[in-house]
mmCIF file as gemmi writes it, N, C-alpha and C atoms, coordinates in Angstrom:
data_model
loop_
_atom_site.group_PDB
_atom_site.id
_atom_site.type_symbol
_atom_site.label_atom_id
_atom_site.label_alt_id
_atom_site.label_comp_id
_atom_site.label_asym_id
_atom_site.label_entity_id
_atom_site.label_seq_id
_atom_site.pdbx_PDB_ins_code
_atom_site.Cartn_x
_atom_site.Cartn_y
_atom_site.Cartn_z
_atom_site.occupancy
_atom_site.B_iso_or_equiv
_atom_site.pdbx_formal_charge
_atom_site.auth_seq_id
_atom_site.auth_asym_id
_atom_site.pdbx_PDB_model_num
ATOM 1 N N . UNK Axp A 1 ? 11.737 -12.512 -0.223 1 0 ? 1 A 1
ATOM 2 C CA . UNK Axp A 1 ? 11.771 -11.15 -0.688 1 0 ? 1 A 1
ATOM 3 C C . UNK Axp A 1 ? 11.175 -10.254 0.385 1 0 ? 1 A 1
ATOM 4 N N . UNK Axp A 2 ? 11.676 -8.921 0.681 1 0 ? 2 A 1
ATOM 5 C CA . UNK Axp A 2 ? 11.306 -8.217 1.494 1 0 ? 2 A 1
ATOM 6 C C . UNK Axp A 2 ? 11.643 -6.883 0.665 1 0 ? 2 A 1
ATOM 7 N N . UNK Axp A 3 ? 10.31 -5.723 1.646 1 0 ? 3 A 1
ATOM 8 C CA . UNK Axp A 3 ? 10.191 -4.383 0.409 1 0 ? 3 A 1
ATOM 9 C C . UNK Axp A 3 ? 10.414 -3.698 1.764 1 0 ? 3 A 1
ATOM 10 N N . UNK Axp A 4 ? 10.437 -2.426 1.215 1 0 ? 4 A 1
ATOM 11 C CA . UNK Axp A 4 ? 9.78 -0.93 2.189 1 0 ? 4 A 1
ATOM 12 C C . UNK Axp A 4 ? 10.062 -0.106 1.374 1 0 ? 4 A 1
ATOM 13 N N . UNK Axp A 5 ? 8.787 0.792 1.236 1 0 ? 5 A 1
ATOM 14 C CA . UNK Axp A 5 ? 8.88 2.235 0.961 1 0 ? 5 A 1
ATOM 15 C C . UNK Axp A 5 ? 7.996 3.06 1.478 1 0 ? 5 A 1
ATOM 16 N N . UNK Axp A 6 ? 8.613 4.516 1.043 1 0 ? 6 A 1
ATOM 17 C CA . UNK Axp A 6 ? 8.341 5.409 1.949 1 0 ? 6 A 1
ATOM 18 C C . UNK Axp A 6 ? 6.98 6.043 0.489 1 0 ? 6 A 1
ATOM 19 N N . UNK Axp A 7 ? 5.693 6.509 0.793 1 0 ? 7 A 1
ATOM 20 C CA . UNK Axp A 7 ? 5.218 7.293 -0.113 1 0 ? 7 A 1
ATOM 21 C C . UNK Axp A 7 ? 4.923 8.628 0.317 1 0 ? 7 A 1
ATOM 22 N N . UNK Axp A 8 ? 5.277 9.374 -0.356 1 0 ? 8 A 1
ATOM 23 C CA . UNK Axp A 8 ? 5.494 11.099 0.15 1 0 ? 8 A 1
ATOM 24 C C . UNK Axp A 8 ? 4.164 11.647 -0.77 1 0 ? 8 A 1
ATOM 25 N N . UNK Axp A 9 ? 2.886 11.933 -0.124 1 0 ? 9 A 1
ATOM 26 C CA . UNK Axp A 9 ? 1.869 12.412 -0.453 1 0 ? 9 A 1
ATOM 27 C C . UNK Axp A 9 ? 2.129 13.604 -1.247 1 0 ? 9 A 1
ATOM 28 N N . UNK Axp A 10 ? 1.315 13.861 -2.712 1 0 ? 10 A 1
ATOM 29 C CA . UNK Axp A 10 ? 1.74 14.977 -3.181 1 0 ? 10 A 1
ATOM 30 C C . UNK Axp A 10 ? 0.149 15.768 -3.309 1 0 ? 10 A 1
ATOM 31 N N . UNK Axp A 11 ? -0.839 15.698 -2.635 1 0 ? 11 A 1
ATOM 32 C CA . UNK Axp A 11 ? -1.992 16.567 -2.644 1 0 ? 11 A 1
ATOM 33 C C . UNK Axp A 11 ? -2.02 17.644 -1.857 1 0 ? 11 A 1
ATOM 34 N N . UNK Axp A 12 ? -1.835 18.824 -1.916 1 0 ? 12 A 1
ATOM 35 C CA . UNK Axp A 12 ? -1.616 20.108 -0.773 1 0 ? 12 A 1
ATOM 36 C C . UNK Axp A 12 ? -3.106 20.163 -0.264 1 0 ? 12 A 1
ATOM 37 N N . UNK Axp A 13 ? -2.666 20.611 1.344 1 0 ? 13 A 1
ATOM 38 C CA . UNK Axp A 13 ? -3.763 20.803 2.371 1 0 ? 13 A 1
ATOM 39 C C . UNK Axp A 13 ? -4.997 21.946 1.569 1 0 ? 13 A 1
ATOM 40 N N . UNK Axp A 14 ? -4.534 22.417 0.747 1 0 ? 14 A 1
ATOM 41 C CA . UNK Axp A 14 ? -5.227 23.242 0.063 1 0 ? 14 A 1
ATOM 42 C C . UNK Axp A 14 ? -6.803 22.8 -0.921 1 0 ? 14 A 1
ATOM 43 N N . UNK Axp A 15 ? -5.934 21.69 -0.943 1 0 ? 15 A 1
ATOM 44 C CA . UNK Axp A 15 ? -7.175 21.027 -2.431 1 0 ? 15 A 1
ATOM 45 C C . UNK Axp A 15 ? -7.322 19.235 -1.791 1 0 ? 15 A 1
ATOM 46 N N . UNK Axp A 16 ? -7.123 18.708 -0.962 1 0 ? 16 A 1
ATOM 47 C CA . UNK Axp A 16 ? -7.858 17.795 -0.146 1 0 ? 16 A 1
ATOM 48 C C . UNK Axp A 16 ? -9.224 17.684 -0.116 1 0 ? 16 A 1
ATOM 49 N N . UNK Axp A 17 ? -9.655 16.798 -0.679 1 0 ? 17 A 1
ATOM 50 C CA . UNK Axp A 17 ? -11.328 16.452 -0.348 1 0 ? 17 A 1
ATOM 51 C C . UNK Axp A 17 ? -11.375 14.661 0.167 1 0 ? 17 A 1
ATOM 52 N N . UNK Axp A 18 ? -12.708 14.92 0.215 1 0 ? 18 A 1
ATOM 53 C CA . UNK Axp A 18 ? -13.046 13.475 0.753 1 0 ? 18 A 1
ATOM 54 C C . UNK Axp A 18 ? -12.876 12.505 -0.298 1 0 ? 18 A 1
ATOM 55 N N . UNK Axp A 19 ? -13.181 12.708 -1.562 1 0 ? 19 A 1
ATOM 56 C CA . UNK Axp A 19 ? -12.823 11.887 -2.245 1 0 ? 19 A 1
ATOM 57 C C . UNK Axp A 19 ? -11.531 10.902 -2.945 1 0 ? 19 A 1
ATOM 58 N N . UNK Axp A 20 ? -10.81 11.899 -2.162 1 0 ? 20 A 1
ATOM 59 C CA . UNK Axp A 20 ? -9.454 10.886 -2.209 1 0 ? 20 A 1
ATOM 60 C C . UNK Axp A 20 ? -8.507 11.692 -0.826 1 0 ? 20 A 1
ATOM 61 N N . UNK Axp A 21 ? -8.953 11.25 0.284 1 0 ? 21 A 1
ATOM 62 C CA . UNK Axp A 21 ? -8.602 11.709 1.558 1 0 ? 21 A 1
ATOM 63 C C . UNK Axp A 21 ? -7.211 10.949 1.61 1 0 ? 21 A 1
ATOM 64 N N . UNK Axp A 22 ? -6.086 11.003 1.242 1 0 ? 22 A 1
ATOM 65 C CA . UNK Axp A 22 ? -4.731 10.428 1.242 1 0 ? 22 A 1
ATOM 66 C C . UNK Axp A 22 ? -3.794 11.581 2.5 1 0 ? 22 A 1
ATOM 67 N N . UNK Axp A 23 ? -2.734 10.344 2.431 1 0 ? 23 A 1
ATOM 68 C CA . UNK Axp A 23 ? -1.95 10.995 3.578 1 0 ? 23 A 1
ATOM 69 C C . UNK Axp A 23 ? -0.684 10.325 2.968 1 0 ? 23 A 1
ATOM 70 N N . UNK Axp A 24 ? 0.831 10.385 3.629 1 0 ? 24 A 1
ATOM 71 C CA . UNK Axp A 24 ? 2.294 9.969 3.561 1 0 ? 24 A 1
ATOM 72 C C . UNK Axp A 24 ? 1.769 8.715 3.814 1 0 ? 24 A 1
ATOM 73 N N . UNK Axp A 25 ? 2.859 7.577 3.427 1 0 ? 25 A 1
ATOM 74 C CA . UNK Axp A 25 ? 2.688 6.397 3.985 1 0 ? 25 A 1
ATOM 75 C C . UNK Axp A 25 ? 3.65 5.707 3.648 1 0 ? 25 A 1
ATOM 76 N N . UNK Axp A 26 ? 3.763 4.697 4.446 1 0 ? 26 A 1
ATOM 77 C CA . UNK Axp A 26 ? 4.895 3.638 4.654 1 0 ? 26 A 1
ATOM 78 C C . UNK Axp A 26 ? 4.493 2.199 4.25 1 0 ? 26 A 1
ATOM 79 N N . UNK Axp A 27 ? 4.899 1.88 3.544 1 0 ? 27 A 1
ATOM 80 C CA . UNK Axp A 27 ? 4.801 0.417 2.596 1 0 ? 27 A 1
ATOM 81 C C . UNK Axp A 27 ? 5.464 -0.62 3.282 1 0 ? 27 A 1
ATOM 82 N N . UNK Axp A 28 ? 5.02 -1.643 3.638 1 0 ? 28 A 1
ATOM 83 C CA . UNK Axp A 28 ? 6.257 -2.613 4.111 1 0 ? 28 A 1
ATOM 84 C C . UNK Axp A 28 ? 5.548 -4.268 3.195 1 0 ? 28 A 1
ATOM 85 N N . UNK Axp A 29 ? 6.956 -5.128 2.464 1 0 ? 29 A 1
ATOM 86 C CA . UNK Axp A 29 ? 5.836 -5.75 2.068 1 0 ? 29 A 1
ATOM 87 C C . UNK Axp A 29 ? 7.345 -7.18 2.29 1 0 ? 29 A 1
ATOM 88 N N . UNK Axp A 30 ? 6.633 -8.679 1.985 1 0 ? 30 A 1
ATOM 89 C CA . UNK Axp A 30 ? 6.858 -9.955 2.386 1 0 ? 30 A 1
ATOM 90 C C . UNK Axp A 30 ? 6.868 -10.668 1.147 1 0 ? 30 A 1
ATOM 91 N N . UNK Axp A 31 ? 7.462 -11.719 0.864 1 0 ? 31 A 1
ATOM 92 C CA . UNK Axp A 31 ? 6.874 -12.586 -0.103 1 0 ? 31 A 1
ATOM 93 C C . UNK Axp A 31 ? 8.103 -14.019 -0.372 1 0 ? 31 A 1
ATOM 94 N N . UNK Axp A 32 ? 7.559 -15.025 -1.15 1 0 ? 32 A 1
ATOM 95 C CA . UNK Axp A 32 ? 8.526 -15.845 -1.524 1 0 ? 32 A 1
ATOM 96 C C . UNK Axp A 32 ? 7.933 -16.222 -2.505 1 0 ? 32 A 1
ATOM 97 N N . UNK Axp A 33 ? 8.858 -17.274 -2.906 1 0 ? 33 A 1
ATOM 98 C CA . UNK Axp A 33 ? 8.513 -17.918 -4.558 1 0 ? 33 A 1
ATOM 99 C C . UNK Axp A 33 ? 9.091 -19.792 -3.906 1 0 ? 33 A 1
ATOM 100 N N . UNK Axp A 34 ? 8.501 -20.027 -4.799 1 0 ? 34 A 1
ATOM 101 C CA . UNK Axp A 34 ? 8.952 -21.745 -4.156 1 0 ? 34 A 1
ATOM 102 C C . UNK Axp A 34 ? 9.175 -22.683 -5.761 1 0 ? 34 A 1
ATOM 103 N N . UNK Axp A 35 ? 10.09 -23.211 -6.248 1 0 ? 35 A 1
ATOM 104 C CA . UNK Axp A 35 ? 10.077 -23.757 -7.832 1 0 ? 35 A 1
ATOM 105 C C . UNK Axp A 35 ? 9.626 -25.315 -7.412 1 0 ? 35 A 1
ATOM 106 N N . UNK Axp A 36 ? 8.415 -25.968 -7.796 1 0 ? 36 A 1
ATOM 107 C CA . UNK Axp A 36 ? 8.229 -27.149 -7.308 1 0 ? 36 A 1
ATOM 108 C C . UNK Axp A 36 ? 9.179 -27.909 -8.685 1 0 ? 36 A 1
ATOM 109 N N . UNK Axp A 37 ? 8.996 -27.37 -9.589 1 0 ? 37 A 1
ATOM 110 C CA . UNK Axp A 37 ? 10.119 -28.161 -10.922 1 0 ? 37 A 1
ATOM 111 C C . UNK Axp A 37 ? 10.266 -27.478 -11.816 1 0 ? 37 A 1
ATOM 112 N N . UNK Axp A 38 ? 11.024 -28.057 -12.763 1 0 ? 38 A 1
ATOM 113 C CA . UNK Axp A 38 ? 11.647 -27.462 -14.146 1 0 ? 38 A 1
ATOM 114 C C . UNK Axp A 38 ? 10.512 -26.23 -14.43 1 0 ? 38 A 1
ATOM 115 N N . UNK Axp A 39 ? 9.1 -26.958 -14.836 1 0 ? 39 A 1
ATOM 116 C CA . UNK Axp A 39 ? 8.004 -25.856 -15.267 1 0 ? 39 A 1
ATOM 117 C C . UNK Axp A 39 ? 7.212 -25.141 -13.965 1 0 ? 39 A 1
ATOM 118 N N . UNK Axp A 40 ? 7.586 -25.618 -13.168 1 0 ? 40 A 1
ATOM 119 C CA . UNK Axp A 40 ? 6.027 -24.782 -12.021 1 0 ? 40 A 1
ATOM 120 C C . UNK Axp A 40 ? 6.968 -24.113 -10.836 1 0 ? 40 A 1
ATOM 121 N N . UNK Axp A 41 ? 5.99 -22.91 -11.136 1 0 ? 41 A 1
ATOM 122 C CA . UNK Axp A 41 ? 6.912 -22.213 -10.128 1 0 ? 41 A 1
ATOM 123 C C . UNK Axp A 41 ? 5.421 -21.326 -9.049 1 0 ? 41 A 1
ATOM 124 N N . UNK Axp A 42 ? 5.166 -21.324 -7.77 1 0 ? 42 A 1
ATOM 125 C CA . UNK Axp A 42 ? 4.751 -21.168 -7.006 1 0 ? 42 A 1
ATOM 126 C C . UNK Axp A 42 ? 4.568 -19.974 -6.141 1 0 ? 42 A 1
ATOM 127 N N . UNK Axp A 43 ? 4.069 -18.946 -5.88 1 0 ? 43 A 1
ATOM 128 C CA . UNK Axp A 43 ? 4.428 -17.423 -5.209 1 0 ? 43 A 1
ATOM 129 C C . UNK Axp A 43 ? 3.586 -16.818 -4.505 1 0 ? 43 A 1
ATOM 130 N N . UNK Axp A 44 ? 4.066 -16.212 -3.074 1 0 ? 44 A 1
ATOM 131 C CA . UNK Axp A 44 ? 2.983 -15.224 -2.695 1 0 ? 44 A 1
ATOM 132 C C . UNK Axp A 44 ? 3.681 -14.185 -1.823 1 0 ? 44 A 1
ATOM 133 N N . UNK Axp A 45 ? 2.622 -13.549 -1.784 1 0 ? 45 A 1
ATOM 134 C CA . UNK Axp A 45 ? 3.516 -11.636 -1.451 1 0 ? 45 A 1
ATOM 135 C C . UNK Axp A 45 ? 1.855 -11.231 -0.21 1 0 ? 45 A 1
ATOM 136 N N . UNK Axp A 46 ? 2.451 -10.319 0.723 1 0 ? 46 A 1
ATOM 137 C CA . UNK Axp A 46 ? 1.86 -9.429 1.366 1 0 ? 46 A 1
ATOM 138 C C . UNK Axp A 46 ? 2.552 -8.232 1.556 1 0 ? 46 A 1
ATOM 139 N N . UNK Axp A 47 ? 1.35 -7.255 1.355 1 0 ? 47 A 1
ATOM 140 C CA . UNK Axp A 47 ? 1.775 -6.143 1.698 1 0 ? 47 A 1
ATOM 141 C C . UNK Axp A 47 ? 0.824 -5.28 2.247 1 0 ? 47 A 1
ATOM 142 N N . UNK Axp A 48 ? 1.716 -4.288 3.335 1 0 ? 48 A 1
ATOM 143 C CA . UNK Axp A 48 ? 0.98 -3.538 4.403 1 0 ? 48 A 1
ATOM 144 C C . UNK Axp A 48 ? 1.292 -1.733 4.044 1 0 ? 48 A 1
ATOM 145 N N . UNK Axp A 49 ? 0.375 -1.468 3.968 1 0 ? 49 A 1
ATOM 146 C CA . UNK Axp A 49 ? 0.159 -0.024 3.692 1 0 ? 49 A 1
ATOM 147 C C . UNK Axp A 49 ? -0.46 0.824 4.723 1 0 ? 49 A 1
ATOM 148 N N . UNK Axp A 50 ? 0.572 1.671 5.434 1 0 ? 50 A 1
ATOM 149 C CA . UNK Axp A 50 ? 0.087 2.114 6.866 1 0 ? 50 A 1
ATOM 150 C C . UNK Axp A 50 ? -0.045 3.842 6.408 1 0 ? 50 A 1
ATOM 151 N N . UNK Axp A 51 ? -1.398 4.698 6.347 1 0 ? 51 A 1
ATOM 152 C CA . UNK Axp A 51 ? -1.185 6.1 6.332 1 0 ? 51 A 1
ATOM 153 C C . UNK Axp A 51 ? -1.469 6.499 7.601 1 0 ? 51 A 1
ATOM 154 N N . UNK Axp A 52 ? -0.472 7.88 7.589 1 0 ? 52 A 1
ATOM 155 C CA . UNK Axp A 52 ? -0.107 8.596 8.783 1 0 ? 52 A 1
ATOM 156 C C . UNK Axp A 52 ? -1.53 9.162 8.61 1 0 ? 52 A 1
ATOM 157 N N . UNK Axp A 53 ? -1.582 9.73 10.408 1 0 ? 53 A 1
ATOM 158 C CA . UNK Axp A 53 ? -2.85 10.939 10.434 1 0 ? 53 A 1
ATOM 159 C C . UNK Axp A 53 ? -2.267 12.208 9.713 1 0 ? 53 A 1
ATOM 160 N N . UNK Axp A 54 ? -3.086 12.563 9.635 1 0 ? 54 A 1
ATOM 161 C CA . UNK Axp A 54 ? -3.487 13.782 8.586 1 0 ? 54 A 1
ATOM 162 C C . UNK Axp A 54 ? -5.172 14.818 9.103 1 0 ? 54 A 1
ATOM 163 N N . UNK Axp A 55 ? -4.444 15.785 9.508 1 0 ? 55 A 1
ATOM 164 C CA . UNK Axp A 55 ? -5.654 16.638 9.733 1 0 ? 55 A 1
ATOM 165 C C . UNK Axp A 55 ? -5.513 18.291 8.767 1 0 ? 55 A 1
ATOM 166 N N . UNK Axp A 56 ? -6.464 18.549 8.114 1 0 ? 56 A 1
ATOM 167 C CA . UNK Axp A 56 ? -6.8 19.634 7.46 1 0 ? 56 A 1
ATOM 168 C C . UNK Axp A 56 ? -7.927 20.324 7.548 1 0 ? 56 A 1
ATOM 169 N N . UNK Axp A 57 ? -7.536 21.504 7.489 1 0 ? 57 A 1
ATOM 170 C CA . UNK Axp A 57 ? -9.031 22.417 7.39 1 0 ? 57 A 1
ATOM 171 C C . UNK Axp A 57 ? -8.534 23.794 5.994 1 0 ? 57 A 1
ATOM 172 N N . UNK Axp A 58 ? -9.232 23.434 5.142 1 0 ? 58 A 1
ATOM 173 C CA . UNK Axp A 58 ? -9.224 24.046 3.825 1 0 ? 58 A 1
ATOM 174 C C . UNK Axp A 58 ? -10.44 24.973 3.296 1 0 ? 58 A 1
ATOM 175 N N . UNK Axp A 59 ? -11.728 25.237 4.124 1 0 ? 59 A 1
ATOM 176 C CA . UNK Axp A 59 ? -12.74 25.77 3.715 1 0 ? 59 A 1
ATOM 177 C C . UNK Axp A 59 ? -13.73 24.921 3.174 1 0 ? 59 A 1
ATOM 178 N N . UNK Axp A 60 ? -13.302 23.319 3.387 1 0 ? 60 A 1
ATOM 179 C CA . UNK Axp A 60 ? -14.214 22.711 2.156 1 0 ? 60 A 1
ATOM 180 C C . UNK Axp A 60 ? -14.134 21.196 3.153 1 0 ? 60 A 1
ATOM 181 N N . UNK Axp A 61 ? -12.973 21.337 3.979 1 0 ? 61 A 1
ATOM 182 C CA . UNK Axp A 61 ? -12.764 19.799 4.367 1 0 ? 61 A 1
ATOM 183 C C . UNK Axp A 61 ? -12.11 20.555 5.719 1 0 ? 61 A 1
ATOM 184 N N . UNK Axp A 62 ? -13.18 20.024 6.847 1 0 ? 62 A 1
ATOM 185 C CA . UNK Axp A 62 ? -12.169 20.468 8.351 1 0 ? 62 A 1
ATOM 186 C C . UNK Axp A 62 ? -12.51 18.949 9.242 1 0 ? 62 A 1
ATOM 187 N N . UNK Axp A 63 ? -11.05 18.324 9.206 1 0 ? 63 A 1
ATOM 188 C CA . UNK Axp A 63 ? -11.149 17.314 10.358 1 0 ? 63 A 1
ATOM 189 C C . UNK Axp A 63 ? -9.527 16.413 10.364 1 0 ? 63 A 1
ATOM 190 N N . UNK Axp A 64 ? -9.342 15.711 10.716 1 0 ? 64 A 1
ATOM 191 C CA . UNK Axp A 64 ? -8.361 14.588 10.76 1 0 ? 64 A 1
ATOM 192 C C . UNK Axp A 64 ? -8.566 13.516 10.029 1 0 ? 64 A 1
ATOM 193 N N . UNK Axp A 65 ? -7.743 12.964 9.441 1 0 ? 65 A 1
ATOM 194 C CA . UNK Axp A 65 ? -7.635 11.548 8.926 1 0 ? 65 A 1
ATOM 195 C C . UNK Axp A 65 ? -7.25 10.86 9.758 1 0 ? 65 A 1
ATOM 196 N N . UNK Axp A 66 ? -7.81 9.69 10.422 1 0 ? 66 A 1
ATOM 197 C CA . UNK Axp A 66 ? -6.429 8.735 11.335 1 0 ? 66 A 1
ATOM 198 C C . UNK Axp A 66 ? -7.187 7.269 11.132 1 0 ? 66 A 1
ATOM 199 N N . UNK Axp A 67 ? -6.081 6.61 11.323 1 0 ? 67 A 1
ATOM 200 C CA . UNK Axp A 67 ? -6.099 5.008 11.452 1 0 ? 67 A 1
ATOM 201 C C . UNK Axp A 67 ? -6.524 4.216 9.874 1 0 ? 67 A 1
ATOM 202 N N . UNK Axp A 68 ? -5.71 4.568 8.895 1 0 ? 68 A 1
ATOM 203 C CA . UNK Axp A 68 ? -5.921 4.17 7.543 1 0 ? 68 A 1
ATOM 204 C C . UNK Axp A 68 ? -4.716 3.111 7.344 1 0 ? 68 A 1
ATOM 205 N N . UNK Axp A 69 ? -5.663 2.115 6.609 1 0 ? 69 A 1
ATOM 206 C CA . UNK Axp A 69 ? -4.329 1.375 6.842 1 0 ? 69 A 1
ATOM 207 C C . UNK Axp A 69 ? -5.2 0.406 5.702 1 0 ? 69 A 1
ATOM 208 N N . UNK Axp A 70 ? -3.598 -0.902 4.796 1 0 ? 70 A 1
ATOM 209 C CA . UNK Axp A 70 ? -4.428 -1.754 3.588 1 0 ? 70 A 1
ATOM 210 C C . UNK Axp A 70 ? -3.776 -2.703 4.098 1 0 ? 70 A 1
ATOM 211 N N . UNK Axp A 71 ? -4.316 -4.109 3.843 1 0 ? 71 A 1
ATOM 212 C CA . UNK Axp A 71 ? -3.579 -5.092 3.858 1 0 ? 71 A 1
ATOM 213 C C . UNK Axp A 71 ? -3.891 -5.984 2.233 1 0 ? 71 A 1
ATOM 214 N N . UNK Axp A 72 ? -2.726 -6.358 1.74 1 0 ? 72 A 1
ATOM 215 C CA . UNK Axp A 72 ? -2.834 -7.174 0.377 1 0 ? 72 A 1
ATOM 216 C C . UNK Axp A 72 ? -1.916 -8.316 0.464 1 0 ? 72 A 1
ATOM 217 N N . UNK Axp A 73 ? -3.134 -9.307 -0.238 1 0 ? 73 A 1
ATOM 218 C CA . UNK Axp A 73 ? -2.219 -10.512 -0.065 1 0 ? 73 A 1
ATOM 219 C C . UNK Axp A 73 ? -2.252 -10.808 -1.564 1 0 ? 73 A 1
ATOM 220 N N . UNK Axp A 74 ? -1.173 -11.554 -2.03 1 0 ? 74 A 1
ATOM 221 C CA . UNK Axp A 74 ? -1.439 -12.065 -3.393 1 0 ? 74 A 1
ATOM 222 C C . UNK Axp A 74 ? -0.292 -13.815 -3.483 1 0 ? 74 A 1
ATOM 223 N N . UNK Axp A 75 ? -1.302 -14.255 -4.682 1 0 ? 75 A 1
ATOM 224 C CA . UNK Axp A 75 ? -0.787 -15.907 -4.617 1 0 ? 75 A 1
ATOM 225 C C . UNK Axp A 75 ? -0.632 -15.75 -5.961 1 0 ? 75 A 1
ATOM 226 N N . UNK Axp A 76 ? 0.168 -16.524 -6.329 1 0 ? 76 A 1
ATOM 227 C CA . UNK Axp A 76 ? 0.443 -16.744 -7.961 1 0 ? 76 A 1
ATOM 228 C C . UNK Axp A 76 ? 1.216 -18.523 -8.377 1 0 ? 76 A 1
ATOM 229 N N . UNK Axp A 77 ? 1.163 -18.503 -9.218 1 0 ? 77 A 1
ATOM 230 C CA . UNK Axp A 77 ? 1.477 -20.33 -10.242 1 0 ? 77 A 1
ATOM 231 C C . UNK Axp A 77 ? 1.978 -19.578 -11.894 1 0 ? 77 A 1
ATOM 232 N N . UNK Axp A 78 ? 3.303 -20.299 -11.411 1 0 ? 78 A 1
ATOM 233 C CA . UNK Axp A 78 ? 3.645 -19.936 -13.114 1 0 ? 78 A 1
ATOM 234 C C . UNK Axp A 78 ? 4.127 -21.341 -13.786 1 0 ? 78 A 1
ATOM 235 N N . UNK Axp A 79 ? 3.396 -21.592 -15.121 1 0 ? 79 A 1
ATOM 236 C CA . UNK Axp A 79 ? 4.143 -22.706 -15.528 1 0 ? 79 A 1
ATOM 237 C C . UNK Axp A 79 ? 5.069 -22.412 -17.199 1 0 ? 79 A 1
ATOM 238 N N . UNK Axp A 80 ? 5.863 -22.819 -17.42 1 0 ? 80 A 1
ATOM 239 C CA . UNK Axp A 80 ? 6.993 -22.788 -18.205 1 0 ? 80 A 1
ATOM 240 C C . UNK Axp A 80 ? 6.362 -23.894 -19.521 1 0 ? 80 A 1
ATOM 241 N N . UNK Axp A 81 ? 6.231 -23.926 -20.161 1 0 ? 81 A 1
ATOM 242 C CA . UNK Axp A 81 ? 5.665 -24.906 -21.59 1 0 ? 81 A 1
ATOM 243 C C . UNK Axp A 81 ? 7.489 -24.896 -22.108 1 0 ? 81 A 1
């Protein structure tokens, strides 16, 4: 399995604070599943979350955002009864 998306920031330069300093960002993500049998089934996913720089000055918040970035990994086991 393979992802991408695009996330289009909806906080205006206006009302930006530090407390949730967000920017646009680009999602890219990985994963497989593996069925070892009838009941067990096996899975894992990564995903990379890259935000763009972002600089604002609003009266309340003056500087740049840069180099934000997530990495997530996840494992999973499913069994079937």
């Amino acid at each position: 399995m393979t992802g991408f998306a695009y996330d289009n920031n909806p906080i205006p330069d206006a009302t930006l604070l530090f407390d949730l300093p967000d920017s646009d960002a680009m999602l890219y993500s990985v994963g497989a599943r593996y069925r070892v049998n009838a009941q067990m089934e096996i899975g894992a996913g990564y995903l990379y979350d890259y935000k763009k720089s972002r600089s604002v000055a609003n009266g309340v918040l003056d500087g740049t955002f840069t180099d934000a970035s997530a990495h997530l990994l996840t494992v999973g086991f499913s069994y079937t009864f």
